[in-house]
C-alpha positions as CSV (number, residue, x, y, z in Angstrom):
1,X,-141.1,-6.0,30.8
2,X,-138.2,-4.4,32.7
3,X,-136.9,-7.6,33.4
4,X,-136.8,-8.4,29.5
5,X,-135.2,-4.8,28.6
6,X,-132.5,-6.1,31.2
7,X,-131.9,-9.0,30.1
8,X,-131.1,-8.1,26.4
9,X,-129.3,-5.1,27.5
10,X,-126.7,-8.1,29.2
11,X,-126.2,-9.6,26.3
12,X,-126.1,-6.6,24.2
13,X,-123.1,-5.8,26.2
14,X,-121.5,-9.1,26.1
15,X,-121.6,-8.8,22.5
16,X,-119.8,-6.0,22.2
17,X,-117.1,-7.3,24.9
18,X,-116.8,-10.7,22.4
19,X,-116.3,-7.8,19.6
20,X,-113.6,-6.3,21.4
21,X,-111.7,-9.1,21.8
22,X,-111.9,-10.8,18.4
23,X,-110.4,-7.4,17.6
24,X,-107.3,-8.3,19.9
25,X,-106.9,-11.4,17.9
26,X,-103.3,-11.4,15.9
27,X,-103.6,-14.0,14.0
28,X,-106.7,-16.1,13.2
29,X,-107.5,-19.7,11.7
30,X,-110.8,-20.6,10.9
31,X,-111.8,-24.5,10.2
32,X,-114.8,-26.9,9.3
33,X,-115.1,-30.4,8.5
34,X,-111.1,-30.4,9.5
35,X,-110.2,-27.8,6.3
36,X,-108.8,-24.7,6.8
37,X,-111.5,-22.1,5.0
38,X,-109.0,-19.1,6.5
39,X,-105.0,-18.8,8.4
40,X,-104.1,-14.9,8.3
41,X,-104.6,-11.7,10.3
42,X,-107.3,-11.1,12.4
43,X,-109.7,-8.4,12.8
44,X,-110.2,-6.1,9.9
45,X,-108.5,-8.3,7.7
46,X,-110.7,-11.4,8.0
47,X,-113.5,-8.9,7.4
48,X,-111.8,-8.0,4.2
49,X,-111.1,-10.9,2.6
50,X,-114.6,-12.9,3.5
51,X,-116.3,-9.5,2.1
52,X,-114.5,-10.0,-1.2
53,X,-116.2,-13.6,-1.3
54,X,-119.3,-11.9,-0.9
55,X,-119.8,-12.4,2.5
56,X,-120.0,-8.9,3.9
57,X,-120.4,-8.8,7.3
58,X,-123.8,-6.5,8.6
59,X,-123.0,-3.7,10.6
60,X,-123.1,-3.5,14.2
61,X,-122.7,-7.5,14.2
62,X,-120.2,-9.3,16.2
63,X,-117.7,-10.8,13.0
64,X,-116.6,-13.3,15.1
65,X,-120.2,-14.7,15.6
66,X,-121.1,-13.9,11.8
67,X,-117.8,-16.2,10.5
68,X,-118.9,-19.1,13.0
69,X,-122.6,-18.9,11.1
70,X,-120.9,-18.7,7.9
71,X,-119.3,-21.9,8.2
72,X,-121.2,-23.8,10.1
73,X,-123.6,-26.1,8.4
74,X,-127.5,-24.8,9.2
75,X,-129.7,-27.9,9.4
76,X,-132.5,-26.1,8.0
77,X,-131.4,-25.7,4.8
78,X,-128.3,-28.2,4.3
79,X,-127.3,-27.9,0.4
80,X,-127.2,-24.1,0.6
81,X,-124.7,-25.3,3.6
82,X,-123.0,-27.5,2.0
83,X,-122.3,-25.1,-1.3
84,X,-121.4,-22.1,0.8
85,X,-118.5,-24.2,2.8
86,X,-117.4,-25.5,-0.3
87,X,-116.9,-22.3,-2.0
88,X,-115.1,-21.3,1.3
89,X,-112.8,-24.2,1.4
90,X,-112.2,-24.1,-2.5
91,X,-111.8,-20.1,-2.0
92,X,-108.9,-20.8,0.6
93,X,-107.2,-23.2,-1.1
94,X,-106.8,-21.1,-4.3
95,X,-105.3,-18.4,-1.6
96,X,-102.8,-21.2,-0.3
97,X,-101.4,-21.5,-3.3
98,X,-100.1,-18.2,-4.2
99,X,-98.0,-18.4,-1.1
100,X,-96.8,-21.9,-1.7
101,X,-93.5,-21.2,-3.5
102,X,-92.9,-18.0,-0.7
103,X,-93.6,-20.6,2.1
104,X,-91.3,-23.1,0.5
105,X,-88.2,-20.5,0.3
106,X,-89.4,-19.6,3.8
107,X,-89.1,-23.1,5.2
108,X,-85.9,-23.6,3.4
109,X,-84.5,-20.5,5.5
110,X,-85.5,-21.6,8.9
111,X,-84.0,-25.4,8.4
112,X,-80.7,-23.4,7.6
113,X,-81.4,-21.1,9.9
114,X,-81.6,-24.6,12.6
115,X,-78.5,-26.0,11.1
116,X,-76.1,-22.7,11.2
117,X,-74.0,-22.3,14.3
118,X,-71.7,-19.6,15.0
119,X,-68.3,-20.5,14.0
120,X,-65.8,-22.8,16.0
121,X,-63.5,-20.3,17.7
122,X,-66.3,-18.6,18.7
123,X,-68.0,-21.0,20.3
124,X,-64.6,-21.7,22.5
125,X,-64.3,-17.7,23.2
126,X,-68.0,-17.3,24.5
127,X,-68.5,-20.7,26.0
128,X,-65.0,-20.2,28.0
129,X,-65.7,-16.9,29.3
130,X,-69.1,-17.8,30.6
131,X,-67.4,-21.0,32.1
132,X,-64.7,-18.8,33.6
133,X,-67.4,-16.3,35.3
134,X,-69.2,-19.3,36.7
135,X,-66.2,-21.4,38.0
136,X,-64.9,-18.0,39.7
137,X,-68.4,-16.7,40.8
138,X,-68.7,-19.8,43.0
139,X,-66.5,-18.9,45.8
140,X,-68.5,-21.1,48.1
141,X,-67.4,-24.3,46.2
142,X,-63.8,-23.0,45.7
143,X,-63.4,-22.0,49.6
144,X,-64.6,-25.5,50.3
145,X,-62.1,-27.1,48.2
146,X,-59.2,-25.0,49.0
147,X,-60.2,-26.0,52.5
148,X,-60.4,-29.9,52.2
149,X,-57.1,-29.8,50.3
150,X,-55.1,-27.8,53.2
151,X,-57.2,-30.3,55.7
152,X,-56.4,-33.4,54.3
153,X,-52.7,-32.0,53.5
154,X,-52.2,-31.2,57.1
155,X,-54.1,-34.0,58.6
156,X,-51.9,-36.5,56.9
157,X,-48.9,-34.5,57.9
158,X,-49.9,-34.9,61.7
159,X,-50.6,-38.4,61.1
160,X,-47.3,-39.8,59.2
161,X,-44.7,-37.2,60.3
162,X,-42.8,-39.7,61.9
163,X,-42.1,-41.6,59.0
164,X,-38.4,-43.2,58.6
165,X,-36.4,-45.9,56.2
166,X,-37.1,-48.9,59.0
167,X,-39.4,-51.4,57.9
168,X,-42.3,-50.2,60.0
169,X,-42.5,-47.2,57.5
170,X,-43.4,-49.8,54.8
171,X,-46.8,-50.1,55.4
172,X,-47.3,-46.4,56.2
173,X,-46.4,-45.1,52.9
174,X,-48.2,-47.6,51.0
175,X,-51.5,-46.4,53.2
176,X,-50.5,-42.6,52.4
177,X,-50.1,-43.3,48.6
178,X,-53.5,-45.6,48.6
179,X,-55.6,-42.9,50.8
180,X,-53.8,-40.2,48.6
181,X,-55.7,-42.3,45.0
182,X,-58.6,-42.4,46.9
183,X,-59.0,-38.8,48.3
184,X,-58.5,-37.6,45.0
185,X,-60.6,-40.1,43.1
186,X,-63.8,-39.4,45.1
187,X,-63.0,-35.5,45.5
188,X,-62.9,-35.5,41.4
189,X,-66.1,-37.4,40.6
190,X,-68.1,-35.5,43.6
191,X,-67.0,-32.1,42.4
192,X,-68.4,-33.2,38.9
193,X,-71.6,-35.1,39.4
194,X,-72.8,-32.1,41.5
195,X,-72.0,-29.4,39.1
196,X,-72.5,-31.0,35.7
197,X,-75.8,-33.0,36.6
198,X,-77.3,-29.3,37.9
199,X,-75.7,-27.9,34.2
200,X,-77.0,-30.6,32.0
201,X,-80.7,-29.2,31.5
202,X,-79.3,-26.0,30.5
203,X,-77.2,-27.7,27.8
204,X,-79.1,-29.9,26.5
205,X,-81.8,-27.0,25.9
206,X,-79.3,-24.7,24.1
207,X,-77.8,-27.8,21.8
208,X,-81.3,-28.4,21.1
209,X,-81.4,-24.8,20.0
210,X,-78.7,-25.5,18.0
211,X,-76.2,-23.2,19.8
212,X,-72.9,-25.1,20.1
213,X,-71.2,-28.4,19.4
214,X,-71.4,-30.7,22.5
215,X,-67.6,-31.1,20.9
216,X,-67.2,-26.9,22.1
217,X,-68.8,-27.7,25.6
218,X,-66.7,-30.3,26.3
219,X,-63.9,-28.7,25.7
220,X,-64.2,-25.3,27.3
221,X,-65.2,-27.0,30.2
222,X,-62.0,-28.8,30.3
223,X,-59.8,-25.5,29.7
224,X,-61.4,-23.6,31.9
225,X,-61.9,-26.5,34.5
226,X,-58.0,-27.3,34.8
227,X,-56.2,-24.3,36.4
228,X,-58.9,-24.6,39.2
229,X,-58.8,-28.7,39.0
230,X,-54.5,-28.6,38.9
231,X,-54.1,-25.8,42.0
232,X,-55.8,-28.2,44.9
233,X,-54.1,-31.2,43.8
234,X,-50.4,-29.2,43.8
235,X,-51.3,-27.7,46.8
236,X,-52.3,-31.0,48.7
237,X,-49.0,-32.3,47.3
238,X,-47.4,-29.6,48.5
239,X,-48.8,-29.6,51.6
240,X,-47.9,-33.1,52.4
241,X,-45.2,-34.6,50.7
242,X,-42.0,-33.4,52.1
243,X,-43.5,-33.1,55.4
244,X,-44.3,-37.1,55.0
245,X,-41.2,-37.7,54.4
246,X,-42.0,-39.4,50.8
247,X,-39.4,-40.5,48.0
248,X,-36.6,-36.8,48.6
249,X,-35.9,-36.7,45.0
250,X,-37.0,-33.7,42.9
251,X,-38.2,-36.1,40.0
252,X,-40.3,-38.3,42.6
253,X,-41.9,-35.2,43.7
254,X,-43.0,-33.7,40.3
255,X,-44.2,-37.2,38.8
256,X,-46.0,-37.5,42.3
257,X,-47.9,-34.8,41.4
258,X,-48.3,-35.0,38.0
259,X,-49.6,-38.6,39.0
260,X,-52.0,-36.8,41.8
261,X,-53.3,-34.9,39.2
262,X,-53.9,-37.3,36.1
263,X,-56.0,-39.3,39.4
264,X,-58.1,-36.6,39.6
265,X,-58.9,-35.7,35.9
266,X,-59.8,-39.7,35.6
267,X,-61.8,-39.5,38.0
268,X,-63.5,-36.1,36.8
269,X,-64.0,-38.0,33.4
270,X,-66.1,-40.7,35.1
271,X,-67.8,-38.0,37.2
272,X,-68.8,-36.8,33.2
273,X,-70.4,-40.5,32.5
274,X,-72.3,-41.1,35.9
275,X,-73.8,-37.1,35.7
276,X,-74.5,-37.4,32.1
277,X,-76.4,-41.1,32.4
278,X,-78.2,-39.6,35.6
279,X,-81.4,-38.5,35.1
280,X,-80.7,-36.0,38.6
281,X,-78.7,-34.9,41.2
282,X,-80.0,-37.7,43.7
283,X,-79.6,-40.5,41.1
284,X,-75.9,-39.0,40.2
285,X,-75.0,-38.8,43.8
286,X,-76.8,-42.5,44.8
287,X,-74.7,-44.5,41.6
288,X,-71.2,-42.8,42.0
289,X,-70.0,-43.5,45.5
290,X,-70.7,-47.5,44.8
291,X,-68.9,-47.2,41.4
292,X,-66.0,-45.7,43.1
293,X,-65.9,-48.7,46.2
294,X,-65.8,-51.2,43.4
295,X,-62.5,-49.1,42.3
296,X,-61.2,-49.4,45.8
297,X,-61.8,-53.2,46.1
298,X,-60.0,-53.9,43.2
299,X,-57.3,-51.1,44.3
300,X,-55.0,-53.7,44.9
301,X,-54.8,-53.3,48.8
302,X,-58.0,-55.0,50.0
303,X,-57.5,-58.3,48.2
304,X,-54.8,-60.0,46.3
305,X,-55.7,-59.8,42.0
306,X,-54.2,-63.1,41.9
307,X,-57.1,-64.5,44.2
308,X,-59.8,-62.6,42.3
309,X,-62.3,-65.2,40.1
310,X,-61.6,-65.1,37.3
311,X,-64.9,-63.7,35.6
312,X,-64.1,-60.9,38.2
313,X,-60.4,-60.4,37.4
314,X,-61.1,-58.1,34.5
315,X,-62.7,-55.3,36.6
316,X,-58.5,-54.7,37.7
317,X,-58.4,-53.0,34.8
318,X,-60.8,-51.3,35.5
319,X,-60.0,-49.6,38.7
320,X,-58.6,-45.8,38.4
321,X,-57.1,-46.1,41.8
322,X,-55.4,-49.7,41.0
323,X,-53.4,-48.0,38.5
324,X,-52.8,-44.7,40.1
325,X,-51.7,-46.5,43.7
326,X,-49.1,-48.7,41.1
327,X,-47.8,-45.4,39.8
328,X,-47.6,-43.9,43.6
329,X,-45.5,-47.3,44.6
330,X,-43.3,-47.6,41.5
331,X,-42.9,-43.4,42.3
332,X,-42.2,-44.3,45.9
333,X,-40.4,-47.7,46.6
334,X,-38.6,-48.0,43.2
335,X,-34.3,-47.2,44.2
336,X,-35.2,-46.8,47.5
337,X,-33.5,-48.3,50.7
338,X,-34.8,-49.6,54.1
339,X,-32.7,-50.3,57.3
340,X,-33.2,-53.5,59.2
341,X,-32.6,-53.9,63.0
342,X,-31.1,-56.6,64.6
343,X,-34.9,-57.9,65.6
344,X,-36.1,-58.0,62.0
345,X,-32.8,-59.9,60.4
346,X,-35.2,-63.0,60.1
347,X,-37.3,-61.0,57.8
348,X,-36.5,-57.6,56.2
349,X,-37.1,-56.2,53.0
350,X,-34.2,-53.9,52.7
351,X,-34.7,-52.3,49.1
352,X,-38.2,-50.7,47.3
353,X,-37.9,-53.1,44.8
354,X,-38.5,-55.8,47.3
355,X,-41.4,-54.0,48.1
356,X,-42.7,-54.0,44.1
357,X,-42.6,-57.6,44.3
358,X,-44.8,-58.1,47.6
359,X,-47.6,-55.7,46.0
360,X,-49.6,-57.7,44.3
361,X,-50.7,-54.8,42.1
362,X,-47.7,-53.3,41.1
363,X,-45.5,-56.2,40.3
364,X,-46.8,-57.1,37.0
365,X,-45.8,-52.8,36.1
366,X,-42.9,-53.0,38.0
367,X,-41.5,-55.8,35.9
368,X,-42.4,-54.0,32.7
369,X,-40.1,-51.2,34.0
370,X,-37.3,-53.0,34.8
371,X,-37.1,-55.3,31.5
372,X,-36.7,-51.6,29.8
């Protein structure tokens, strides 16, 4: 007897815990042979509007429990089942339809509300300050940079400080200009596939949110990318040119840079592609670096582009570092003079055009230059 009183006591008190907690519902939707019988409020209001269909439920009952037996189908007396759901489902359905029209106009508001953006300009002046705070906030990245460019700078310095006009120097200067395409070339796509592939969740979650044109990013990450993107370039430049002993003219200096510069942006741009087709950082990092030795094969350097197959040939065009080592060496070697020793009468290449003419890469741009 005890054992009885205890038992229903336990599930007395589970009751009132499932009470509780149908009274915690906020929103409630009630189906039965896949219709919807009620989609509203829960608590009170469920109780409300299934009392006004004449199903009041008893006091001290559990509604939760009493709406499951109201539209559940009782096998012991099936039509009286079957009459009660359909006056449940009918019930509902004249219900839906006073909201219809509302629910329409309140649709048509949230597709607008999906297609409205804040305007243009605004899109630039947000999306650039946030760029700004994280290009500056990452002064690990920038010290790294700014360390690589005085590096390199110096490093080449120490290496090629002897450089003259005899025909030794030949060969020197064309490996400075060549390293100096490929130093920048894989220093622009690296910077990029690291940052942007890291970035490209985050974007694609707020375009799908509608919050900017890819058109906005693209472009505030440019702007606020190139003061940072044009300082270690000039500096490198700066570092290393005069103390080379490259072309002395002021003009051959400023287009070397400008040159140094427009390497590194091209190769930023591809950086863009290989991140953006990447589906991570692994995969962004695995597929540039081979992209960017197929750019130095064709450079110009490693193989003549007159011996190159010829359903090969057309990857010369392209090669980012063919073209920016044929600017370096039209830059360089074009008006120059070489001196010749009494050794190397037999052979000597005493002006830069000479030199044009040997490179196998520059002499088809080179020729385009002097017919002008």
């Amino acid at each position: 007897m005890c054992m009885h009183a205890h038992c229903a006591a336990v599930r007395e008190r589970k009751k009132k815990q499932m009470g509780l907690v149908f009274t915690q519902f906020d929103r409630l939707i009630l189906l039965t042979d896949g219709n919807v019988v009620y989609n509203g409020k829960g608590g009170e209001h469920a109780v409300t509007y299934f009392s006004k269909l004449g199903f009041s439920c008893p006091s001290y009952f559990n509604p939760a429990d009493y709406f499951l037996d109201i539209i559940s189908y009782d096998s012991r007396n099936e039509e009286d089942s079957e009459k009660r759901i359909a006056l449940l489902i009918g019930a509902w359905k004249k219900q839906s339809k006073k909201y219809n029209i509302r629910s329409k106009k309140f649709l048509k508001k949230v597709q607008e509300m999906k297609t409205v953006r804040s305007g243009f300009w605004t899109q630039l002046f947000v999306l650039s300050g946030r760029n700004i705070r994280q290009v500056y906030r990452n002064k690990f990245s920038l010290t790294i940079r700014l360390i690589m460019a005085l590096f390199f700078g110096l490093f080449l310095s120490a290496i090629y400080s002897n450089t003259n006009y005899g025909q030794k120097s030949i060969q020197d200067r064309s490996g400075i200009l060549f390293f100096v395409a490929i130093n920048q070339s894989f220093s622009g796509l690296m910077n990029v596939v690291t940052t942007f592939t890291l970035e490209k969740a985050i974007v694609m979650r707020e375009r799908q949110a509608k919050s900017y044109h890819v058109v906005s990013y693209y472009l505030t990450k440019f702007l606020t990318a190139v003061p940072v993107d044009i300082f270690f370039p000039v500096l490198f430049s700066c570092v290393m040119y005069w103390i080379v002993n490259l072309n002395p003219t002021a003009q051959s200096f400023f287009i070397f840079i400008v040159t140094t510069v427009l390497t590194t942006f091209t190769a930023m741009a591809l950086g863009f592609i290989v991140a953006a087709f990447a589906p991570s950082v692994d995969a962004a990092n695995a597929v540039g670096p081979p992209i960017m030795v197929l750019m130095i094969l064709f450079g110009g350097v490693f193989i003549n582009i007159k011996n190159v197959p010829v359903w090969l040939s057309w990857l010369q065009n392209l090669s980012s570092i063919r073209w920016s080592y044929m600017a370096f060496c039209i830059n360089e070697f074009k008006h120059e003079k070489f001196h010749c020793s009494a050794s190397e009468q037999s052979f000597c290449i005493k002006n830069g055009e000479d030199v044009l003419c040997f490179s196998s890469s520059s002499v088809l741009l080179f020729k385009r230059n002097k017919d002008k």
